[in-house]
N, CA, C and O of each residue as an XYZ file, in Angstrom:
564
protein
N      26.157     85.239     29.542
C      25.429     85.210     30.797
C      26.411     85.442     31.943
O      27.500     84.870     31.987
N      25.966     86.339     32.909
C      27.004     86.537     34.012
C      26.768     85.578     34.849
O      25.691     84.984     34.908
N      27.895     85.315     35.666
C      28.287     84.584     36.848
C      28.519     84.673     37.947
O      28.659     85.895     37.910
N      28.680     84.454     38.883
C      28.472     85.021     40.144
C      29.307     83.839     40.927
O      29.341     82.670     40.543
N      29.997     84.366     42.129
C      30.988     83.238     42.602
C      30.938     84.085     43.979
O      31.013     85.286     44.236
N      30.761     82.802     44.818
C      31.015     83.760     46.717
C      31.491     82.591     47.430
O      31.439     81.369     47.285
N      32.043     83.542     48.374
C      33.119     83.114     49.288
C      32.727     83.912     50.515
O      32.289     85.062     50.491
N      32.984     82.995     51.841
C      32.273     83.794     53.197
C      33.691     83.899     54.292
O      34.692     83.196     54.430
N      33.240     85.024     54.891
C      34.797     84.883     55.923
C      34.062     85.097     57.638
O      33.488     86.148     57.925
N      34.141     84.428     58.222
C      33.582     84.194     59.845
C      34.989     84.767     60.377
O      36.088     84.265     60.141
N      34.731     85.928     61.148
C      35.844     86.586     61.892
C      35.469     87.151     63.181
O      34.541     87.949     63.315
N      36.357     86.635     64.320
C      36.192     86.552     65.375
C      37.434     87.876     66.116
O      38.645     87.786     65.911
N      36.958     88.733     66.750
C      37.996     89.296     67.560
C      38.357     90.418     66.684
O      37.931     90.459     65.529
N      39.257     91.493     67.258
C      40.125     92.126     66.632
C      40.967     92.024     65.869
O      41.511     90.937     65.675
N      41.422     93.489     65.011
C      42.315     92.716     63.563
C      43.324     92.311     63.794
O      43.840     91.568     62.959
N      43.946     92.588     64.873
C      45.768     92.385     65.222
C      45.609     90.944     66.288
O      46.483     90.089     66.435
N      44.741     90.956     66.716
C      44.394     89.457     67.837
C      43.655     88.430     67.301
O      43.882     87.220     67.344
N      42.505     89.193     66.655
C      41.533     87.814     66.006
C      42.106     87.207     64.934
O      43.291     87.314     64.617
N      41.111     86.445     64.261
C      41.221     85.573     63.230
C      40.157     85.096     62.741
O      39.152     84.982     63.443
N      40.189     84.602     61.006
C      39.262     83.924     60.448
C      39.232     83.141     59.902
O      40.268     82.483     60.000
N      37.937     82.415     58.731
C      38.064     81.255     58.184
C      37.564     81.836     57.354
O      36.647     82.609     57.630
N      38.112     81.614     55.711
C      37.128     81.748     54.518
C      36.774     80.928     54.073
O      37.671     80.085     54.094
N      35.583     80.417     53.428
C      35.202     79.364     52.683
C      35.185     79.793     51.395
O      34.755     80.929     51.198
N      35.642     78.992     50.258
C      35.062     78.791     49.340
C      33.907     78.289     48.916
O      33.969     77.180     48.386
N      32.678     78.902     49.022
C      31.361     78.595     48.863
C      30.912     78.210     47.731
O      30.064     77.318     47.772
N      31.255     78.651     46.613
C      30.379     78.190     44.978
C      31.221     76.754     44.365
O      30.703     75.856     43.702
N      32.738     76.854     44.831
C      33.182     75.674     44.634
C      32.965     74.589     45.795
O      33.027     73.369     45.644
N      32.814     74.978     46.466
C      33.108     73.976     48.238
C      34.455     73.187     48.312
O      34.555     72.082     48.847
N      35.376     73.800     47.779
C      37.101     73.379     47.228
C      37.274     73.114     48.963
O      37.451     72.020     49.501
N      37.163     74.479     49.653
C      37.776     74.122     50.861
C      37.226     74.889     52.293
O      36.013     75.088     52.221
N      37.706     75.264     53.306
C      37.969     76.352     54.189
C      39.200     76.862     54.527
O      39.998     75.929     54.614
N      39.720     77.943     54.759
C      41.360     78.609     54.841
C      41.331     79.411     56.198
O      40.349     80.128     56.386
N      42.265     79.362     57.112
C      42.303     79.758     58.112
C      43.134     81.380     57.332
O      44.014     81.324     56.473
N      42.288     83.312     58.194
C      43.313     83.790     57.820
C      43.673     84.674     59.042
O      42.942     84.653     60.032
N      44.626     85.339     59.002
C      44.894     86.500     60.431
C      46.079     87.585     59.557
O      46.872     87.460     58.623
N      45.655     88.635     60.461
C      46.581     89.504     59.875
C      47.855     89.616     59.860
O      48.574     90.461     59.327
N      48.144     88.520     60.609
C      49.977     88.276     60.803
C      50.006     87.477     59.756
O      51.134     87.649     59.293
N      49.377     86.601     59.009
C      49.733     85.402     57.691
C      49.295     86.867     56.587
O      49.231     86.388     55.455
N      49.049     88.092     56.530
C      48.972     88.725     55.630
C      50.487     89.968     55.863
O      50.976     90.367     54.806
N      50.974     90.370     56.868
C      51.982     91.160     57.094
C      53.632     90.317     57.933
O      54.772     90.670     58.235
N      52.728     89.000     58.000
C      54.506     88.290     58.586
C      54.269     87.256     57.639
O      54.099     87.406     56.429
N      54.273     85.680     58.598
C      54.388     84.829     57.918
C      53.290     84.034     57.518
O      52.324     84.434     58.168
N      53.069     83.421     57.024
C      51.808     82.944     56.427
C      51.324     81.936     57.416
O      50.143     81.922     57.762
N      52.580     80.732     58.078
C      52.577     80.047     58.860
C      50.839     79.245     58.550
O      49.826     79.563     59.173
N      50.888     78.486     57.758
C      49.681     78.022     57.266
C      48.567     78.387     57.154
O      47.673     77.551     57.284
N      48.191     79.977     56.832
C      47.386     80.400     56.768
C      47.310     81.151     55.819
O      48.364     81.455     55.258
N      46.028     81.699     55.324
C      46.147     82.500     54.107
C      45.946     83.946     54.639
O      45.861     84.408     55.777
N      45.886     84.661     53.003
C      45.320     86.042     53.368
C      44.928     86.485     52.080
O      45.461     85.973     51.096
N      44.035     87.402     51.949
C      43.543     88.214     50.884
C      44.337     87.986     49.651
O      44.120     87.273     48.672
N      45.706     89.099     50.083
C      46.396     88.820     48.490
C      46.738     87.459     47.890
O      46.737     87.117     46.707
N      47.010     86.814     48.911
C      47.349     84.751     48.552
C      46.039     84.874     47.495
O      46.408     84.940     46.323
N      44.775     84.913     47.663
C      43.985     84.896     47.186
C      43.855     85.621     45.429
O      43.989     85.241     44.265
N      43.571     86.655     46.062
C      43.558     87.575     44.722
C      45.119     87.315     43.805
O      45.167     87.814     42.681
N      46.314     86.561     44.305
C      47.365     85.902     43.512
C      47.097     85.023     42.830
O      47.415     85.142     41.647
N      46.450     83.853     43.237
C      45.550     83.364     42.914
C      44.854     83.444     41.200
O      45.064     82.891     40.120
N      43.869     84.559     41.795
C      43.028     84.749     41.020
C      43.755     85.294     39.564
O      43.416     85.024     38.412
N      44.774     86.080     39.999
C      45.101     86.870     38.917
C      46.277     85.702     37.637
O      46.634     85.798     36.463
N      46.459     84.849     38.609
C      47.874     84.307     37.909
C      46.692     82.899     36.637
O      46.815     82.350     35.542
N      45.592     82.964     37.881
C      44.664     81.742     36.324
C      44.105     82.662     35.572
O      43.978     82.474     34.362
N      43.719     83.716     36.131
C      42.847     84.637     35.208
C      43.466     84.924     33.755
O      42.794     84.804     32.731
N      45.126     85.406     33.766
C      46.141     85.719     33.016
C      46.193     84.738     32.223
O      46.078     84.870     31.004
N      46.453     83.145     33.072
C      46.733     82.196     32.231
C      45.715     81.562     31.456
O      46.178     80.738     30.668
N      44.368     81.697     31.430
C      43.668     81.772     30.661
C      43.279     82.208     29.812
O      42.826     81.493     28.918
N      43.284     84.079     29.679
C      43.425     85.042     28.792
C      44.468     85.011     27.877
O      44.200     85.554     26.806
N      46.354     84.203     28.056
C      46.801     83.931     27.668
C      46.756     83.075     26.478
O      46.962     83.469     25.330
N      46.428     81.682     26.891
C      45.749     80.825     26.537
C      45.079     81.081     25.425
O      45.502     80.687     24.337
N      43.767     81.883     25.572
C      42.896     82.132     24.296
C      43.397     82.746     23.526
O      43.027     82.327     22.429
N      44.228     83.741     23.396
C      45.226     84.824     22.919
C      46.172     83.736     21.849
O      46.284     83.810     20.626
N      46.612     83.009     22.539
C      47.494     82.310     21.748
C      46.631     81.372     20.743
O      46.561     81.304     19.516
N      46.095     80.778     21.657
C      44.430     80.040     20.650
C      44.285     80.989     19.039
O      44.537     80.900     17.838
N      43.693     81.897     20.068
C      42.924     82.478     18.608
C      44.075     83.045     17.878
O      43.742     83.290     16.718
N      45.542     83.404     18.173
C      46.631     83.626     16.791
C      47.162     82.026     15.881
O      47.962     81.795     14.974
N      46.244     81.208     16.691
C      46.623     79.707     15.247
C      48.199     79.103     16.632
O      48.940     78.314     16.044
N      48.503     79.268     17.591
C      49.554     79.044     18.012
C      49.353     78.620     19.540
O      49.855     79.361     20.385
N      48.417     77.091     20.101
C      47.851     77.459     21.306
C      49.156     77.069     22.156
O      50.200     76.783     21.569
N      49.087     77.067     23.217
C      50.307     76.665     24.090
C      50.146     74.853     24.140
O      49.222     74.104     23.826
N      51.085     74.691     24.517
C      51.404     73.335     24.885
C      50.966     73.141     26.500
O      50.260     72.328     27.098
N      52.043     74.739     27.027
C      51.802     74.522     28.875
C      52.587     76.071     29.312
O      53.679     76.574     29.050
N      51.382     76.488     30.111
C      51.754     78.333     30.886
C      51.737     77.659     32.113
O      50.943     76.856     32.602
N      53.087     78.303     32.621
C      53.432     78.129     33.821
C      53.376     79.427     34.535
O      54.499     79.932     34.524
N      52.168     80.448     35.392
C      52.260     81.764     36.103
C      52.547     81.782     37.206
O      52.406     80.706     37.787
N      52.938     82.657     37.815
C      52.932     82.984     39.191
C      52.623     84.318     39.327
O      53.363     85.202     38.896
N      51.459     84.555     39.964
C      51.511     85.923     40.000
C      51.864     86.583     41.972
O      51.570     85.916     42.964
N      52.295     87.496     41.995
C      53.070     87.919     43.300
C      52.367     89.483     43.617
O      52.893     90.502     43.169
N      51.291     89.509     44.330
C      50.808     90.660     45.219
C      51.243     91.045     46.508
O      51.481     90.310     47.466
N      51.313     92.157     46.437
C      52.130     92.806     46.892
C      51.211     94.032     48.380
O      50.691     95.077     47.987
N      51.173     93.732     49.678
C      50.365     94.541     50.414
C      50.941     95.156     51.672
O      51.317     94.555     52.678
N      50.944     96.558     51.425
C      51.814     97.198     51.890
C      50.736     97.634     53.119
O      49.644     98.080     52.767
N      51.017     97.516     54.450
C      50.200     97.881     55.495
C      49.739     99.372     55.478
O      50.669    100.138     55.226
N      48.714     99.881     55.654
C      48.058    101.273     55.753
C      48.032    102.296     54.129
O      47.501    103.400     54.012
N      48.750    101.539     53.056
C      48.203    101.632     51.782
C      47.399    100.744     50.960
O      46.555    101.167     50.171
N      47.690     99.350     51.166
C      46.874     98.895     50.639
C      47.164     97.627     49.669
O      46.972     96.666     50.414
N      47.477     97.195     48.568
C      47.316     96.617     47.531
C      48.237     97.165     46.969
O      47.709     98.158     46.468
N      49.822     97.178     46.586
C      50.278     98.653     45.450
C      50.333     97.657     44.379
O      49.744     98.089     43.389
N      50.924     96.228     44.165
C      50.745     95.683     42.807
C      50.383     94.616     42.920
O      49.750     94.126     43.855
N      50.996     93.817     41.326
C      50.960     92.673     41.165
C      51.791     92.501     40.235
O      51.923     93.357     39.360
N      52.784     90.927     40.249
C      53.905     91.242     39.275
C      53.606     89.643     38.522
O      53.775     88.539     39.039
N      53.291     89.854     37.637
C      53.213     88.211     36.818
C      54.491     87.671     36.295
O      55.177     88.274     35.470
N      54.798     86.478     36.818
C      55.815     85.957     36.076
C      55.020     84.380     35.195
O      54.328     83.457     35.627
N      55.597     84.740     33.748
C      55.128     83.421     32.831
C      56.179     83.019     32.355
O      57.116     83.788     32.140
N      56.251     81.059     31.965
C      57.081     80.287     30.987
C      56.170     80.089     30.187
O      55.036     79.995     30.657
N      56.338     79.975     28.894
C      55.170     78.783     28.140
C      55.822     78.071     27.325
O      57.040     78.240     27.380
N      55.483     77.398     26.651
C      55.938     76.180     25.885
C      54.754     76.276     24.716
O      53.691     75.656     24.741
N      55.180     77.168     23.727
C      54.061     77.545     22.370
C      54.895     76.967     21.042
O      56.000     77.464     20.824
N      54.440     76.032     20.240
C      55.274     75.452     19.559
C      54.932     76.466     18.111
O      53.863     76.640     17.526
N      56.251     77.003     17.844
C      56.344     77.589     16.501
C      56.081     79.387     16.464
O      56.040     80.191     15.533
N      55.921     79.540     18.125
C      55.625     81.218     18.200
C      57.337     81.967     18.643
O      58.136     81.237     19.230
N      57.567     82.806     18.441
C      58.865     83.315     18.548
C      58.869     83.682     19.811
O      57.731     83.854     20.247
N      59.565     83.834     20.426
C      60.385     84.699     21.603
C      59.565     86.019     21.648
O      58.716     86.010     22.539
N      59.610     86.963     21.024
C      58.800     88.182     20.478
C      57.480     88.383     20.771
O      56.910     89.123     21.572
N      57.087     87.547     19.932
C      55.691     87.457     19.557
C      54.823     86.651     21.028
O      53.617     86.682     21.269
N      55.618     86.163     21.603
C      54.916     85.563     23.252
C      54.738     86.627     23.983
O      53.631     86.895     24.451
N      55.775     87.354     24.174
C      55.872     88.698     24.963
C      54.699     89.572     24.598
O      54.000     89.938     25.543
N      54.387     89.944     23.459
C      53.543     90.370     22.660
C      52.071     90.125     23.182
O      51.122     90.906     23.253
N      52.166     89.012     23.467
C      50.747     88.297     23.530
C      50.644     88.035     25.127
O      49.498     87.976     25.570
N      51.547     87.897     25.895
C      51.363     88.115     27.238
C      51.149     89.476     27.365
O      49.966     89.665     27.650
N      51.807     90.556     27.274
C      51.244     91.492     27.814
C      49.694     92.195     27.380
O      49.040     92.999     28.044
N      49.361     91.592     26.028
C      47.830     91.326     25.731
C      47.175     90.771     26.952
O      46.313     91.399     27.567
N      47.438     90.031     27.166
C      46.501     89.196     28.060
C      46.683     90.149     29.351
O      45.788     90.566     30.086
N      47.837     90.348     29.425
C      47.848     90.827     30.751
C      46.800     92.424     30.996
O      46.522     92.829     32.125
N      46.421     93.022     29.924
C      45.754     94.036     29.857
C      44.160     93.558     29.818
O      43.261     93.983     30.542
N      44.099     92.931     29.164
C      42.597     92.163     29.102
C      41.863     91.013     29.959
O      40.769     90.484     29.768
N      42.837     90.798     30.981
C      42.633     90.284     32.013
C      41.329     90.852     32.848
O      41.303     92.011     33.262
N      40.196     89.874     33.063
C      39.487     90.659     34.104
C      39.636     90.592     35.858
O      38.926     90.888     36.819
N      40.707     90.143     35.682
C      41.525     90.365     37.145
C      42.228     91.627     37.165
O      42.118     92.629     37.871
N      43.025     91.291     36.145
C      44.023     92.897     35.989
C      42.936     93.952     35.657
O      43.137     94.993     36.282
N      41.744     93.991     34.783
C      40.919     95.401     34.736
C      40.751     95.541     36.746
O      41.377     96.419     37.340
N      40.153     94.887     37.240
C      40.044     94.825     38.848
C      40.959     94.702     39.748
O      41.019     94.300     40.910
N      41.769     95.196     38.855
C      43.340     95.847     39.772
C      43.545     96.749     39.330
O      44.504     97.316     39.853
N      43.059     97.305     38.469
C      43.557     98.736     37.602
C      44.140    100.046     38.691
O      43.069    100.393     39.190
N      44.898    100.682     39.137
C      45.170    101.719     40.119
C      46.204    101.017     41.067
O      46.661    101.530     42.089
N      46.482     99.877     40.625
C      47.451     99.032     41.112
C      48.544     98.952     40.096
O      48.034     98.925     38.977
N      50.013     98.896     40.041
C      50.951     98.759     39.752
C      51.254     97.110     38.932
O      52.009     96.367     39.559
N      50.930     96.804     38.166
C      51.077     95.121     37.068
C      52.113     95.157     36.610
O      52.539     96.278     36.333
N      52.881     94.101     36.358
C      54.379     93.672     35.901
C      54.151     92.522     35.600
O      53.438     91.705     36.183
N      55.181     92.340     34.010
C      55.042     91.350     34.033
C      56.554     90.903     33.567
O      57.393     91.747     33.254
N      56.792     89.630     33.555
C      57.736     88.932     33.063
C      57.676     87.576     32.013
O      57.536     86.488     32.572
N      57.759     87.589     30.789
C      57.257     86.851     29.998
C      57.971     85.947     29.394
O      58.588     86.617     28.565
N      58.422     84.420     29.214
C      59.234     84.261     28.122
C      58.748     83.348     27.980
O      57.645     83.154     28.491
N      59.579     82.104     26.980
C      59.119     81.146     26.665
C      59.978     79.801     27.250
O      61.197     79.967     27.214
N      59.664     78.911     27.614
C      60.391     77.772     28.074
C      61.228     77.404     27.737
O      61.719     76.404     28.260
């Protein structure tokens, strides 16, 4: 059964002057202040898009991970991701670079790598980055 998840953004003003708020609506987790200077300078407590979609991509991974390892008989103990997007002004989005530790008791060095970059392809974050540039970095704890 599909799912459906929304989030609202109230934006006031121009892109280089204004500013907004996103909510997380299906969770009600929070509200996030964002502006286009916390997306091209400093974040200075605010978010922006890619924070977001980093986010998304680094649980998405670590979940796909997760089952990956599940279903080879070898689940993890503990995935540690970070994933790092990357937004280059007047192009756009060019990547995303995953960095993972895990702690898989009895899987080799090899065979993690193996199975991260599985995940990292079957990701339905990473399919919805596809035309974007993915990296990853994989090892084990």
């Amino acid at each position: 059964m599909a799912t459906t998840r929304t989030a609202t953004t109230h934006w006031e003003g121009s892109l280089f002057e204004g500013a907004g708020r996103v909510s997380l609506d299906s969770s009600g987790l929070g509200t996030y202040d964002v502006t286009w200077a916390s997306r091209t300078e400093q974040p200075n407590g605010r978010t922006s898009p890619e924070e977001l979609i980093a986010a998304a991509h680094s649980s998405c991974f670590s979940m796909a991970l997760s089952n990956g390892l599940a279903k080879a008989g070898t689940p993890p103990d503990s995935l540690q991701t970070k994933a790092e997007v990357t937004f280059q002004p007047g192009e756009g989005i060019t990547g995303s670079h995953l960095t993972v530790r895990g702690d898989v008791p009895g899987m080799s060095a090899d065979d993690f790598v193996k199975a991260a970059e599985v995940a990292k392809e079957g990701c339905p974050v990473s399919q919805a980055l596809k035309g974007t540039t993915i990296t990853l970095d994989a090892a084990l704890a």
